[in-house]
The first five atom37 places (N, CA, C, CB, O) and aatype in JSON, in Angstrom:
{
  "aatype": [20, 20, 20, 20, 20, 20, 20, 20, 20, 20, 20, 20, 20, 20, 20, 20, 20, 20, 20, 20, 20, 20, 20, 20, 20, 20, 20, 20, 20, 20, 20, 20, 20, 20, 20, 20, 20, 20, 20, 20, 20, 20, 20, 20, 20, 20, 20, 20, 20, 20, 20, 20, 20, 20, 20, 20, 20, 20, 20, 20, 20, 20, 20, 20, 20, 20, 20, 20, 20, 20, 20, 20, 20, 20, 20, 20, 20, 20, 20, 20, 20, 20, 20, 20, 20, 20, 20, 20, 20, 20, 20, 20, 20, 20, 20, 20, 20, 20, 20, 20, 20, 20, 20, 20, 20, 20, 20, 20, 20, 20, 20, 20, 20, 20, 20, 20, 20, 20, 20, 20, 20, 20, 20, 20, 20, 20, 20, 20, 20, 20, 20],
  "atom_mask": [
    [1, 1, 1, 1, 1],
    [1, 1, 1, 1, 1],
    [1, 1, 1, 1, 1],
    [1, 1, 1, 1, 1],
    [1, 1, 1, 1, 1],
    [1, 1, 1, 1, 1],
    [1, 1, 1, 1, 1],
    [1, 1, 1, 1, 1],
    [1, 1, 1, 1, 1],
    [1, 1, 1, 1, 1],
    [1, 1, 1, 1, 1],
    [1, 1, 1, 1, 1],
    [1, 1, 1, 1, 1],
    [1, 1, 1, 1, 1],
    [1, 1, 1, 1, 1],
    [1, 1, 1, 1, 1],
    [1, 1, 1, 1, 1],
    [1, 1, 1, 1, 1],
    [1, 1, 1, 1, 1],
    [1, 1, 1, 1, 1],
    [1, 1, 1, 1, 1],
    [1, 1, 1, 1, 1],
    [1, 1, 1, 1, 1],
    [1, 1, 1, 1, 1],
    [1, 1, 1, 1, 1],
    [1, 1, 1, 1, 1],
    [1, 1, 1, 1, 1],
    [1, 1, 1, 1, 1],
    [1, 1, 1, 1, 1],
    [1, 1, 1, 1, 1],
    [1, 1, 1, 1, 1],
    [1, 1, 1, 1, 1],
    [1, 1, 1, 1, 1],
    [1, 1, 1, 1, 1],
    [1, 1, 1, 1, 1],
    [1, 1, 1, 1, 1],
    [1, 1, 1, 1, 1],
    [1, 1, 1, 1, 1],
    [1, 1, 1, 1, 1],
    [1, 1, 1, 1, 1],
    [1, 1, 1, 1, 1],
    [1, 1, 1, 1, 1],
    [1, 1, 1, 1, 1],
    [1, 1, 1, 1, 1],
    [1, 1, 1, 1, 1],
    [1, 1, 1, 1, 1],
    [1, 1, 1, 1, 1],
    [1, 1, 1, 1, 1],
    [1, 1, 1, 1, 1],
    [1, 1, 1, 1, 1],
    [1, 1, 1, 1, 1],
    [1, 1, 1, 1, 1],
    [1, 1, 1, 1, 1],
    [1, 1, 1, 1, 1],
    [1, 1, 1, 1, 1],
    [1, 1, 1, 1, 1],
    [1, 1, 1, 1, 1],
    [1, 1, 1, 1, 1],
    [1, 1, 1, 1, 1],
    [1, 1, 1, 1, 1],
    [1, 1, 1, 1, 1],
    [1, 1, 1, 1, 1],
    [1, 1, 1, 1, 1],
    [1, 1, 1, 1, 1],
    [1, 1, 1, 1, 1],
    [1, 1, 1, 1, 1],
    [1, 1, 1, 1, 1],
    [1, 1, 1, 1, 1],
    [1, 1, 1, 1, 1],
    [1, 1, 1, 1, 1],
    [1, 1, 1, 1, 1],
    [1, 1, 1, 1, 1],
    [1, 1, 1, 1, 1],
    [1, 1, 1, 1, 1],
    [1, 1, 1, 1, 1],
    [1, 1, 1, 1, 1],
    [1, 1, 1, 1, 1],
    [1, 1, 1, 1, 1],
    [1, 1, 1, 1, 1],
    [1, 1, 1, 1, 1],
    [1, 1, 1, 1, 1],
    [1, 1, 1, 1, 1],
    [1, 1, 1, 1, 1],
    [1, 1, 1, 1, 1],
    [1, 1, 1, 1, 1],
    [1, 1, 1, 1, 1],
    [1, 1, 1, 1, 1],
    [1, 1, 1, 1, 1],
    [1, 1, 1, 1, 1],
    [1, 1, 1, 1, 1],
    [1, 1, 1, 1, 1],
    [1, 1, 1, 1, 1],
    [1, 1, 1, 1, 1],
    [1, 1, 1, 1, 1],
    [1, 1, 1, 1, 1],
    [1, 1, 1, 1, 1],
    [1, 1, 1, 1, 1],
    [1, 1, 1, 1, 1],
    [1, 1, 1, 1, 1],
    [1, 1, 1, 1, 1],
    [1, 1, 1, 1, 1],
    [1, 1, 1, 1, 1],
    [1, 1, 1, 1, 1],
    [1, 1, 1, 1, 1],
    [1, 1, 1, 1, 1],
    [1, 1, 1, 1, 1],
    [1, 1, 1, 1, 1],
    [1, 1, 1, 1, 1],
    [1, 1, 1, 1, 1],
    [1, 1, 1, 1, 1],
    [1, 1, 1, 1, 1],
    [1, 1, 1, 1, 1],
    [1, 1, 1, 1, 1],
    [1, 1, 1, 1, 1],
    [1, 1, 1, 1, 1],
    [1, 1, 1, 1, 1],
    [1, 1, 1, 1, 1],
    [1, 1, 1, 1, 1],
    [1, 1, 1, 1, 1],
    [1, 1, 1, 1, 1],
    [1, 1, 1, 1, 1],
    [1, 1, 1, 1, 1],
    [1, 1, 1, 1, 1],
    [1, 1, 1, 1, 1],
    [1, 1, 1, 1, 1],
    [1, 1, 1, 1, 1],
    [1, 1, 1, 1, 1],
    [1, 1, 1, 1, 1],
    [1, 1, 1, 1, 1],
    [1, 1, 1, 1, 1],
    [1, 1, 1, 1, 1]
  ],
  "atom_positions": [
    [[192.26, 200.84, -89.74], [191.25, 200.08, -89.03], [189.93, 200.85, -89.06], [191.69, 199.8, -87.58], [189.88, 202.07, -88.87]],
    [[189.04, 200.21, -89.27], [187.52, 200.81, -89.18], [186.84, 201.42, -88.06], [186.65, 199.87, -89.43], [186.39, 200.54, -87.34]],
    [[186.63, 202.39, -87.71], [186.32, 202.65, -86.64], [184.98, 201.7, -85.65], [186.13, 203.97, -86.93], [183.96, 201.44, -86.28]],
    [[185.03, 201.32, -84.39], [184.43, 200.19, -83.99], [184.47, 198.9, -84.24], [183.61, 200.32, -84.11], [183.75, 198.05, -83.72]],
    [[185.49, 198.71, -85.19], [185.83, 197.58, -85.7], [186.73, 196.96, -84.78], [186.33, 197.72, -86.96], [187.48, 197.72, -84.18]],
    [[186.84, 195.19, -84.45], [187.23, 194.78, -83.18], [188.99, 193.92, -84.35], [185.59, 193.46, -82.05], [188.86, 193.3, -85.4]],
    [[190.21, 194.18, -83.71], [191.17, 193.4, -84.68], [191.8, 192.66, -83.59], [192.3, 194.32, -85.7], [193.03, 192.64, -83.45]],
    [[190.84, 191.94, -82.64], [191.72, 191.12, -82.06], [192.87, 191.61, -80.53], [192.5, 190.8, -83.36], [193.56, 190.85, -79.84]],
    [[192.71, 192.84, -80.44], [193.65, 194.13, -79.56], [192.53, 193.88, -78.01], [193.5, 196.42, -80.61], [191.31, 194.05, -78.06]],
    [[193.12, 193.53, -77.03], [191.73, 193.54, -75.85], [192.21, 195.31, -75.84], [191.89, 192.24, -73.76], [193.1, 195.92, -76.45]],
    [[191.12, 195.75, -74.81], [190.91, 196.98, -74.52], [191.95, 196.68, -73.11], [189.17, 197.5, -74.41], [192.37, 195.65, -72.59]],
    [[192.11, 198.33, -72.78], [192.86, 198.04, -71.6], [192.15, 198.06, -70.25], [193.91, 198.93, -71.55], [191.04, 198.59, -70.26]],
    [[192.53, 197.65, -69.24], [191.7, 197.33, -68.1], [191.32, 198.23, -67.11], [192.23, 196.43, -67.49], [190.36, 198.32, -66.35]],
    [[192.47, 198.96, -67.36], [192.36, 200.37, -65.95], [192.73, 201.6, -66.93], [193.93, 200.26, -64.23], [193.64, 201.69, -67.75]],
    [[191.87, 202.36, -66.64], [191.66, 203.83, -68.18], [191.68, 204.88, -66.64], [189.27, 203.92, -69.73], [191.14, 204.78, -65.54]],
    [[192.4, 205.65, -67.15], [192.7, 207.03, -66.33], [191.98, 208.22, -66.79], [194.2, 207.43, -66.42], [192.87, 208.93, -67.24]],
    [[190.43, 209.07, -66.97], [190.14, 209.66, -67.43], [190.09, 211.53, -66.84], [189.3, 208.87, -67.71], [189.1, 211.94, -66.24]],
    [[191.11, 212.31, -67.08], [191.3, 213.59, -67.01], [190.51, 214.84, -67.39], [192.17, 213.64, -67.49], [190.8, 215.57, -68.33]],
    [[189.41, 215.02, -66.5], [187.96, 215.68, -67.55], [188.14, 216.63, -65.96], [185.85, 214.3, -68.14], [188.76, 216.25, -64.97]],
    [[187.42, 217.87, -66.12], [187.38, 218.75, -65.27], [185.7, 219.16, -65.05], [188.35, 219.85, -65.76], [185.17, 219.63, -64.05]],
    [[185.03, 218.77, -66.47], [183.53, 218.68, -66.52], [183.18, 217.22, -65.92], [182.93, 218.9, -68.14], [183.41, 216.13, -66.45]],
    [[182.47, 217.53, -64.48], [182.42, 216.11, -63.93], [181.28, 215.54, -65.0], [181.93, 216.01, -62.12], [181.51, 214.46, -65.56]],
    [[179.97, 216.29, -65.31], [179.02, 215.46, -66.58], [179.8, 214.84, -67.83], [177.92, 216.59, -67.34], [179.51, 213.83, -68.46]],
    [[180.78, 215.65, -68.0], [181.54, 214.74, -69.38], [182.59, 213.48, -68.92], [182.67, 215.95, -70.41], [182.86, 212.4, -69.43]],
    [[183.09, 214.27, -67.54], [183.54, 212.19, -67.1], [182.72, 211.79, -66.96], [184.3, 211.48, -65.83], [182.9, 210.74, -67.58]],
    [[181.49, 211.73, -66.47], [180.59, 210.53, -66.32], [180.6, 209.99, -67.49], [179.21, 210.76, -65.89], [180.79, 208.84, -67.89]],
    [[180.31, 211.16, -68.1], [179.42, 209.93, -69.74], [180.51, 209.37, -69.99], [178.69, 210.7, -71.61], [180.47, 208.15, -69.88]],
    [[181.82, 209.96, -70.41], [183.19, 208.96, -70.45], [183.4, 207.98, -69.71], [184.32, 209.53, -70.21], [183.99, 207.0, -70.16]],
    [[182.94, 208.02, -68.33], [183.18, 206.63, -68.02], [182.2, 205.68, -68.19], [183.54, 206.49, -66.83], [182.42, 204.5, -68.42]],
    [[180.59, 206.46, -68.0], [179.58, 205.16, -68.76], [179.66, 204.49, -69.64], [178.6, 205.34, -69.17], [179.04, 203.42, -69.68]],
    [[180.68, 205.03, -70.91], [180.97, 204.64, -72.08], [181.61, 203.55, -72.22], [181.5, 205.43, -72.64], [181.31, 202.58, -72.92]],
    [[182.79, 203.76, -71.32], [183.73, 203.25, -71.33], [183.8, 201.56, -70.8], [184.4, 204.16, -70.7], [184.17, 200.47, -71.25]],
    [[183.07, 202.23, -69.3], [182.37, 200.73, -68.44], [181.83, 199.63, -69.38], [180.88, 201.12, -67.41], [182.01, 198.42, -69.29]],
    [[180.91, 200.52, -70.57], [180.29, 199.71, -71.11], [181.15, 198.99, -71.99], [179.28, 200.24, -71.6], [180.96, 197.78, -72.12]],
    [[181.97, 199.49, -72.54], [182.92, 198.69, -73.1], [183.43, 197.2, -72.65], [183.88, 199.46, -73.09], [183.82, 196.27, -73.36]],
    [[183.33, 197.26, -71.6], [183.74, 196.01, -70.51], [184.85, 196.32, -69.65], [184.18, 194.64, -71.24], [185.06, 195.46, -68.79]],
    [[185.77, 197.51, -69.65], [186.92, 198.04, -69.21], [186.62, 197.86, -67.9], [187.28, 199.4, -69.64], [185.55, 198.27, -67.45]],
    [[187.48, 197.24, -67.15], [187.43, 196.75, -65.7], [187.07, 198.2, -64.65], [189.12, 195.97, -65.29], [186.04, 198.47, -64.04]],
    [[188.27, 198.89, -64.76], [188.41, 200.04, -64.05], [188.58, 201.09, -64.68], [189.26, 199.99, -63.29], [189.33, 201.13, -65.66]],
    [[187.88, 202.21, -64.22], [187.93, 203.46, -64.74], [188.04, 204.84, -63.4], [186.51, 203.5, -65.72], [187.13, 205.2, -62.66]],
    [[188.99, 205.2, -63.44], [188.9, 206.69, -62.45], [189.0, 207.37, -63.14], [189.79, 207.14, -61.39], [189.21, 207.24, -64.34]],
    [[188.86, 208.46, -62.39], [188.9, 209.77, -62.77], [189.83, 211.15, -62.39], [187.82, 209.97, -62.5], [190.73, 210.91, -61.58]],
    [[189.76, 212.36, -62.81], [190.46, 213.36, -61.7], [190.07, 214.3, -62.81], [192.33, 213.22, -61.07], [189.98, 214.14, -64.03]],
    [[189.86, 215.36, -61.96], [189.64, 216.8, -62.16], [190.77, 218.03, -62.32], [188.89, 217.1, -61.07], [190.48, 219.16, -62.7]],
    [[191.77, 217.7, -62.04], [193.16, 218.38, -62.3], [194.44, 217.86, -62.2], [193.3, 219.31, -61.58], [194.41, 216.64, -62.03]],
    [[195.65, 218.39, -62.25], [196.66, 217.67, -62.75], [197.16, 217.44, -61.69], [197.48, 218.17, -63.67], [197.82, 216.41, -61.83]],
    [[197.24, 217.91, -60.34], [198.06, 217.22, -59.24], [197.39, 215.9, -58.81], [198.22, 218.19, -57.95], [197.91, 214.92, -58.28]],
    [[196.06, 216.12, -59.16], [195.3, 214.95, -58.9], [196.0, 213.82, -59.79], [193.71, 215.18, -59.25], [196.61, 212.89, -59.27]],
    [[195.89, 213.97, -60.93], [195.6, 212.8, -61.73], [197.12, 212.2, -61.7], [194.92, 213.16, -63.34], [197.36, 211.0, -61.82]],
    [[198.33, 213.44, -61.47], [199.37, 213.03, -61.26], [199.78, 212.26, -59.72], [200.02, 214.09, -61.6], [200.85, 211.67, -59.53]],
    [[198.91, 212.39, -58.9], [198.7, 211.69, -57.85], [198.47, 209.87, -57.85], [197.58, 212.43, -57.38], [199.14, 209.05, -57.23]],
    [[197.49, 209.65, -58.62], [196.92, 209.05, -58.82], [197.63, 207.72, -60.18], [195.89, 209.97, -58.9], [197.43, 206.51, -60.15]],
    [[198.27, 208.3, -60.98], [199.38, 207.98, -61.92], [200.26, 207.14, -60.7], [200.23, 209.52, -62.74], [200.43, 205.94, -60.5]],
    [[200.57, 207.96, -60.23], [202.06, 207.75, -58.85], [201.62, 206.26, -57.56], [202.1, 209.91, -57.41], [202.2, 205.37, -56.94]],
    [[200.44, 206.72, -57.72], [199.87, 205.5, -56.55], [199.55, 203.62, -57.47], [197.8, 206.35, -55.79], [199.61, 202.47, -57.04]],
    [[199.19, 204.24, -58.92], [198.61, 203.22, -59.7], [198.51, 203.68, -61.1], [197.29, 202.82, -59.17], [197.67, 204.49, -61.48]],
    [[199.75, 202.9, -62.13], [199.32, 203.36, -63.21], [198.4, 203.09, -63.9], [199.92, 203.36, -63.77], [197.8, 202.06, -63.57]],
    [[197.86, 203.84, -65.15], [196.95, 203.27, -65.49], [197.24, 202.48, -66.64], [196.05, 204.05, -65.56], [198.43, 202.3, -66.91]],
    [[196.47, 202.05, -67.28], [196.9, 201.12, -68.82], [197.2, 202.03, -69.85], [195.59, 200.11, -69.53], [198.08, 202.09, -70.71]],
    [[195.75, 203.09, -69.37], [195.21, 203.64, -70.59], [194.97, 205.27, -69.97], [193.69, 202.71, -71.18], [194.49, 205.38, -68.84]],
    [[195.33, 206.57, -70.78], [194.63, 207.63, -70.25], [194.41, 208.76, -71.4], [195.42, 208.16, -69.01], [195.09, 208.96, -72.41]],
    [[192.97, 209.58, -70.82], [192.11, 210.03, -71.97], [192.06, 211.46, -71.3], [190.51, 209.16, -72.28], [191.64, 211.8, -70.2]],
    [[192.8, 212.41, -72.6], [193.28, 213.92, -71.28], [192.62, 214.89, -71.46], [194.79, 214.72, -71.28], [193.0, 215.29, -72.56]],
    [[191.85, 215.56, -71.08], [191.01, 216.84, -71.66], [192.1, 217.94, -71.77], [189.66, 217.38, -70.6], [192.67, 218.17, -70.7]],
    [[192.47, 218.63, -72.79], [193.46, 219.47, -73.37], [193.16, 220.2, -71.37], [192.94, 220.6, -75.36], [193.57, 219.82, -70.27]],
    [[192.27, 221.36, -71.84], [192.2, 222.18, -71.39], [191.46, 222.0, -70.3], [192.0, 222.89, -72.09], [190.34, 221.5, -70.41]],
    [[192.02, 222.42, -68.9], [190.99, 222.29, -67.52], [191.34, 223.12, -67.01], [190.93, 221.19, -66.54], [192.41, 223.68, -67.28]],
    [[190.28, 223.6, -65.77], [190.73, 224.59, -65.33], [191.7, 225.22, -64.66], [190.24, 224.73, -65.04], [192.28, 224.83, -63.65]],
    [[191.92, 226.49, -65.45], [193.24, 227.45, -65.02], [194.12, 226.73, -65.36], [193.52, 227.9, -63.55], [194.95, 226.92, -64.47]],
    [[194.76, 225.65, -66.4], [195.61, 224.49, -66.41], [195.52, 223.43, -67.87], [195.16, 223.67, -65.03], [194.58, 222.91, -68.48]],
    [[196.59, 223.45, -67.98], [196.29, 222.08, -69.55], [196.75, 220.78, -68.81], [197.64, 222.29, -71.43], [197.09, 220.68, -67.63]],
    [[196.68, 219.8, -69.77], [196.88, 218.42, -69.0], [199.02, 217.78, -69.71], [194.98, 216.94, -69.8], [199.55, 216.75, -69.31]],
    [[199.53, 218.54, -70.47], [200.4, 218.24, -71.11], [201.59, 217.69, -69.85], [200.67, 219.44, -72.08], [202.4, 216.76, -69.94]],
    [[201.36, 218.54, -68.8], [202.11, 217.58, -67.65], [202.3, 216.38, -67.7], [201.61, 217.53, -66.56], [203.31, 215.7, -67.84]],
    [[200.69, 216.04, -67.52], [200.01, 214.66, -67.6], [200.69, 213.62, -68.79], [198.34, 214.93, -67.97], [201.24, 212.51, -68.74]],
    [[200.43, 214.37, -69.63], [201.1, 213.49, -71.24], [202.24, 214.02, -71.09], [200.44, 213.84, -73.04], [202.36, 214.51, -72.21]],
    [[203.39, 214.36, -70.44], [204.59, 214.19, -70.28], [205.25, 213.25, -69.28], [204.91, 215.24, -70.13], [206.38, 212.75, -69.31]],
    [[203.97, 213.11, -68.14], [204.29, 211.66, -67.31], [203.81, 210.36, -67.73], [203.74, 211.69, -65.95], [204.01, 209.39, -67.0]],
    [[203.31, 210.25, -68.63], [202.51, 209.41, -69.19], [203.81, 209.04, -69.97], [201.09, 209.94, -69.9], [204.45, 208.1, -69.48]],
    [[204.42, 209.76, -71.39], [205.0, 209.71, -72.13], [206.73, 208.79, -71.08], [204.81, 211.28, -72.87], [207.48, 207.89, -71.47]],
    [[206.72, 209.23, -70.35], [207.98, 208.81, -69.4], [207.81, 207.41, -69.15], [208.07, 209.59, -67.92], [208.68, 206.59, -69.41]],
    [[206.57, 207.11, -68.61], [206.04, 205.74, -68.68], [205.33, 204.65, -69.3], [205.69, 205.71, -68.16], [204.68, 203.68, -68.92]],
    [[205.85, 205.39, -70.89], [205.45, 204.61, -71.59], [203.86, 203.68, -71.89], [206.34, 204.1, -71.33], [203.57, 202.53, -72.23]],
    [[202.89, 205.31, -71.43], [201.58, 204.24, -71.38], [200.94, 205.33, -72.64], [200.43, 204.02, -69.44], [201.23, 206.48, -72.95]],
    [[199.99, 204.4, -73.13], [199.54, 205.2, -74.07], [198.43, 206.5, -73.51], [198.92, 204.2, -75.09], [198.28, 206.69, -72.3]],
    [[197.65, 207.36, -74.6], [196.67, 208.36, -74.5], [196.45, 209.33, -75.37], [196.79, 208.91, -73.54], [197.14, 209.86, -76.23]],
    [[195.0, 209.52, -74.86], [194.42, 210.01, -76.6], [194.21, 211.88, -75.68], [192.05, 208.75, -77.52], [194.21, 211.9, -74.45]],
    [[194.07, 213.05, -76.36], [193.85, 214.36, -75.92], [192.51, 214.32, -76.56], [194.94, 215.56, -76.35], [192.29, 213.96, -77.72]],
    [[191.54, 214.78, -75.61], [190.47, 215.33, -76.06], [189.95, 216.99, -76.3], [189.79, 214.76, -75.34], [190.61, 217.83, -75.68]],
    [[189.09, 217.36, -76.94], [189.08, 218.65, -77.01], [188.45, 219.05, -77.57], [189.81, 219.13, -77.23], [188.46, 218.51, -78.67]],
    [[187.47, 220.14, -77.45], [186.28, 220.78, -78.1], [186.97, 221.96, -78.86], [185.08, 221.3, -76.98], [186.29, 222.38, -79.8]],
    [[187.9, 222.44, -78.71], [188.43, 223.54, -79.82], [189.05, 222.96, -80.42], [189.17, 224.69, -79.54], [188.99, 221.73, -80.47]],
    [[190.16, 223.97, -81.33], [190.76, 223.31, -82.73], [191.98, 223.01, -81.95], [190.99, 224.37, -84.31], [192.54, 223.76, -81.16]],
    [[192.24, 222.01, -82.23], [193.4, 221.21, -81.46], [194.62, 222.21, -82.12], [193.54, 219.22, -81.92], [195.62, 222.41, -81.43]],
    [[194.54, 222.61, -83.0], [196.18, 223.42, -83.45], [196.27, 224.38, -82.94], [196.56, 223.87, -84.87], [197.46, 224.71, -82.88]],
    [[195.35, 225.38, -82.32], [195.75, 226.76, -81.21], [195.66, 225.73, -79.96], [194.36, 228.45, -81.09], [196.78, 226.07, -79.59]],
    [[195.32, 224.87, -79.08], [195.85, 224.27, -78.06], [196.49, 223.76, -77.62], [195.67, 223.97, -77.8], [196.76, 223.79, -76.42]],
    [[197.23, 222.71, -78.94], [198.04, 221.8, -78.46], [199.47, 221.76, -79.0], [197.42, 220.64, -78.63], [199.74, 221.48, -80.17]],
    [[200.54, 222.14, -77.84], [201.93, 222.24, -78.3], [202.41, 221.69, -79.57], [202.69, 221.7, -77.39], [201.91, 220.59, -79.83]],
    [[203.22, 222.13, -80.41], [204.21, 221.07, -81.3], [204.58, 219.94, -80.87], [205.43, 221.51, -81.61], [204.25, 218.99, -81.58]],
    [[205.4, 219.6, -79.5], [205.89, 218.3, -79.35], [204.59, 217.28, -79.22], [206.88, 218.26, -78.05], [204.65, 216.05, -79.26]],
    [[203.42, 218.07, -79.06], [202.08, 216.93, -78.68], [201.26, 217.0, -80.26], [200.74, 217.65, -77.01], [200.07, 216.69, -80.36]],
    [[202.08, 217.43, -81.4], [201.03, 217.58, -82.1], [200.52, 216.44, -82.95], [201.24, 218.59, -82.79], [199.62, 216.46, -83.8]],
    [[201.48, 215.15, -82.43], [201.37, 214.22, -83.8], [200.42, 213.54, -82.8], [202.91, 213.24, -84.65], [199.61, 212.89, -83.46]],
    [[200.24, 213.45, -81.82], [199.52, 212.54, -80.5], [197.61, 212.81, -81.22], [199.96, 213.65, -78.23], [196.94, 213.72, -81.71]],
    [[197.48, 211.25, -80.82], [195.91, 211.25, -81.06], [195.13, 212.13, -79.97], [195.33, 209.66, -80.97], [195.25, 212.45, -78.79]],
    [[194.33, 212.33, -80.95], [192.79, 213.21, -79.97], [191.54, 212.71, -80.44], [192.54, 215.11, -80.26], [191.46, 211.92, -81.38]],
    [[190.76, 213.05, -79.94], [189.14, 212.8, -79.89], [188.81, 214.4, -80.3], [188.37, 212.19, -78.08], [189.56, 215.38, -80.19]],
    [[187.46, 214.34, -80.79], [186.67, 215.78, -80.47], [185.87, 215.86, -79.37], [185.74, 216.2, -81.53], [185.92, 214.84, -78.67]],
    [[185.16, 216.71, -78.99], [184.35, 216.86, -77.48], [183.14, 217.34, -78.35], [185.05, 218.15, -76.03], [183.22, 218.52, -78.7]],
    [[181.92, 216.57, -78.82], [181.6, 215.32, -78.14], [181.85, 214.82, -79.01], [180.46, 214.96, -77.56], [181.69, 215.25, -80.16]],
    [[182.44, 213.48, -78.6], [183.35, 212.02, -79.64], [182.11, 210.65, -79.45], [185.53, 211.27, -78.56], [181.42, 210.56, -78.44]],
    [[182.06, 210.07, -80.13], [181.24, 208.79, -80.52], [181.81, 207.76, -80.06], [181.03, 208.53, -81.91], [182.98, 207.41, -80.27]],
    [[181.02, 207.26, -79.42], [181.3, 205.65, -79.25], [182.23, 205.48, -79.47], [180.74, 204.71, -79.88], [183.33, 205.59, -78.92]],
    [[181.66, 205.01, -80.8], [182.53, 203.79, -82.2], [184.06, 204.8, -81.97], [181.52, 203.91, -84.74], [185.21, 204.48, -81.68]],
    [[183.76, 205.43, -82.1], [185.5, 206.49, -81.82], [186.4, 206.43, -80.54], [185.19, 208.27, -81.72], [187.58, 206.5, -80.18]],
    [[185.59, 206.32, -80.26], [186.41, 206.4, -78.48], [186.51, 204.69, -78.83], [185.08, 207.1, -76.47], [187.7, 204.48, -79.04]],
    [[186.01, 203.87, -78.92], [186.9, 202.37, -78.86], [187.75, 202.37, -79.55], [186.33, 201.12, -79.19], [188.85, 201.92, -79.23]],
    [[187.59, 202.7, -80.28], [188.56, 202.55, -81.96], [189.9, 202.92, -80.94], [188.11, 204.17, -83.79], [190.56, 202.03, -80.4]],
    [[190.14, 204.23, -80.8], [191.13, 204.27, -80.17], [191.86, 204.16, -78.99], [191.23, 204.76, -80.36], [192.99, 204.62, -78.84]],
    [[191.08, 203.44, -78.0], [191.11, 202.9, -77.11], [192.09, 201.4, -78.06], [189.53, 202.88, -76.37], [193.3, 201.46, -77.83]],
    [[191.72, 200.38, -78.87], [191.76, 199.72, -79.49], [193.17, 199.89, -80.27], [190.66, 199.74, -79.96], [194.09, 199.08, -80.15]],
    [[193.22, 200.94, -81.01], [194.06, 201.18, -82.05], [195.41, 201.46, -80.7], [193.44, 202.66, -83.32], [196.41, 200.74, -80.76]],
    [[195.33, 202.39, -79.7], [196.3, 202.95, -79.02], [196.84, 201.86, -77.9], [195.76, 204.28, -78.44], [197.9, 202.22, -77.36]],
    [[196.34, 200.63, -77.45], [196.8, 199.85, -76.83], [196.97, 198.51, -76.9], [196.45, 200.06, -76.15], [195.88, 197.96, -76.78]],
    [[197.93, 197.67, -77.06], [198.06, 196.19, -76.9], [197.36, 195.55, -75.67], [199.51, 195.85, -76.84], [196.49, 195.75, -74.83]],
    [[198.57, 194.38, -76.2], [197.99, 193.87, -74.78], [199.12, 194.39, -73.46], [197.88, 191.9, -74.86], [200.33, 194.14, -73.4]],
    [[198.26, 195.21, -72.41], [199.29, 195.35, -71.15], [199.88, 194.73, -70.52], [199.05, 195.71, -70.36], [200.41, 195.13, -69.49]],
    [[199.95, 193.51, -71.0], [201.2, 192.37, -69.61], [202.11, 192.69, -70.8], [200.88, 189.94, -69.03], [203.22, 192.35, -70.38]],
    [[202.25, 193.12, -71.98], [203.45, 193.07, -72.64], [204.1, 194.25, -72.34], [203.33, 192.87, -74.03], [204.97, 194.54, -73.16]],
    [[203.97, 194.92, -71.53], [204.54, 196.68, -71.26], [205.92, 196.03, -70.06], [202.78, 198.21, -70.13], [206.69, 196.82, -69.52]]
  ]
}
């Protein structure tokens, strides 16, 4: 699929975004909003976001490898349990950060484009009433 290219896939409605740099969630979620994505939260660490998972899943979630004192692979191991999709983001080389069992899992780079971040927003989710 082309990146930004639309195949018919809606986006998902409620996006879970895992950033510890509150300026880089923002722009992630300005981005995202703009997309048309209904709902977007946020969280700054993993009890949080695993909090937050537990109260309301999300459709969709976008994990910053590395936060502070802490990685998010928890996260993409509760995620993975519940069968929702998510992309790892990350400004270093994803192969010294990110485990073997996570290595085939999509990522973004830090800073990721638009057209990129839909794409896989797009590419990584159906439609959610089918879950």
């Amino acid at each position: 699929m082309e990146l930004g290219s639309s195949d018919g896939r809606a986006l998902p409605r409620d996006i879970l975004i895992v950033e510890d740099d509150p300026i880089i969630a923002l722009d992630f979620e300005d981005r995202i909003l703009g997309f048309e994505v209904t709902t977007v939260r946020t969280a700054s660490n993993v009890a949080l976001a695993l909090d937050m998972i537990a109260a309301r899943a999300p459709d969709f979630a976008l994990l910053d490898v590395s936060l502070i004192r802490e990685n998010s692979f928890a996260i993409a191991e509760r995620l993975e349990a519940l069968k929702i999709p998510y992309v790892f983001v990350t400004g270093y080389s994803a192969d010294a950060t990110i485990p073997a069992p996570f290595m085939g899992k999509a990522r973004l780079p830090k800073p990721c484009p638009s057209a990129a971040l839909q794409a896989a927003l797009r590419r990584l989710t159906g439609d959610p009433h089918k879950r």
